[in-house]
N, C-alpha and C positions, 0 to 999 in steps of 0.2 A: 425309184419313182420316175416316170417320165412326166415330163414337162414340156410341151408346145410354148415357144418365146417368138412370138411376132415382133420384130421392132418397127417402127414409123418414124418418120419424120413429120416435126413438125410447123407450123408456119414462121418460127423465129430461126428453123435449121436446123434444129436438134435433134437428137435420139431419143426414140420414147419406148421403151418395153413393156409388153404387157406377155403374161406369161398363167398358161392354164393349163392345170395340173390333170393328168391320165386321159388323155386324147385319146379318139378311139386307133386302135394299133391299124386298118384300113384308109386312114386319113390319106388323102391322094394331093397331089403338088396344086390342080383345079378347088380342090373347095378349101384348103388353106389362099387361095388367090381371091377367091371370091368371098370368102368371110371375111379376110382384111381391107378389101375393098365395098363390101358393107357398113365394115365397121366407120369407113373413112366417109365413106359418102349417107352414113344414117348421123353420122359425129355425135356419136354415142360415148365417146371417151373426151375429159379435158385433162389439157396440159397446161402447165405455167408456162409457154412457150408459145402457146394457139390451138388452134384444132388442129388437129392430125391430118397430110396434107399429103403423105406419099410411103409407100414401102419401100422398106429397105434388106428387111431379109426376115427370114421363118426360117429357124429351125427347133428337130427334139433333142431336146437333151434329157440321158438317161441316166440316174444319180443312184449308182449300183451302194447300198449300204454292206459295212463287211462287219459284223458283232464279232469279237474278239472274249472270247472264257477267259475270266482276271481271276478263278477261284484255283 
């Protein structure tokens, strides 16, 4: 399963992730920049910390499951 993980910053300095499951696989570096920057400047999200106040980095992670035959 892939997972798009934005993390912020937020106004007490902290790290704030927020992570959304099956991105479309054309996601480009511009509209990950610009929906984080949405998100920051519509402060659509709270933190115990403040509102969300900067980027810090995006990336996918791809969470390969392996089933393993126990019979």
């Amino acid at each position: 399963m892939k997972t798009l993980v934005m993390t912020f910053q937020n106004e007490a300095g902290r790290n704030v992730s927020l992570r959304l499951r099956y991105p479309k696989g054309t996601l480009t570096n511009q509209e990950v920049k610009t929906l984080m920057d949405t998100i920051i400047q519509k402060n659509i999200f709270a933190s115990t910390g403040g509102d969300l106040v900067g980027k810090v980095s995006a990336v996918i992670q791809d969470n390969a499951v392996q089933t393993f035959d126990l019979s």
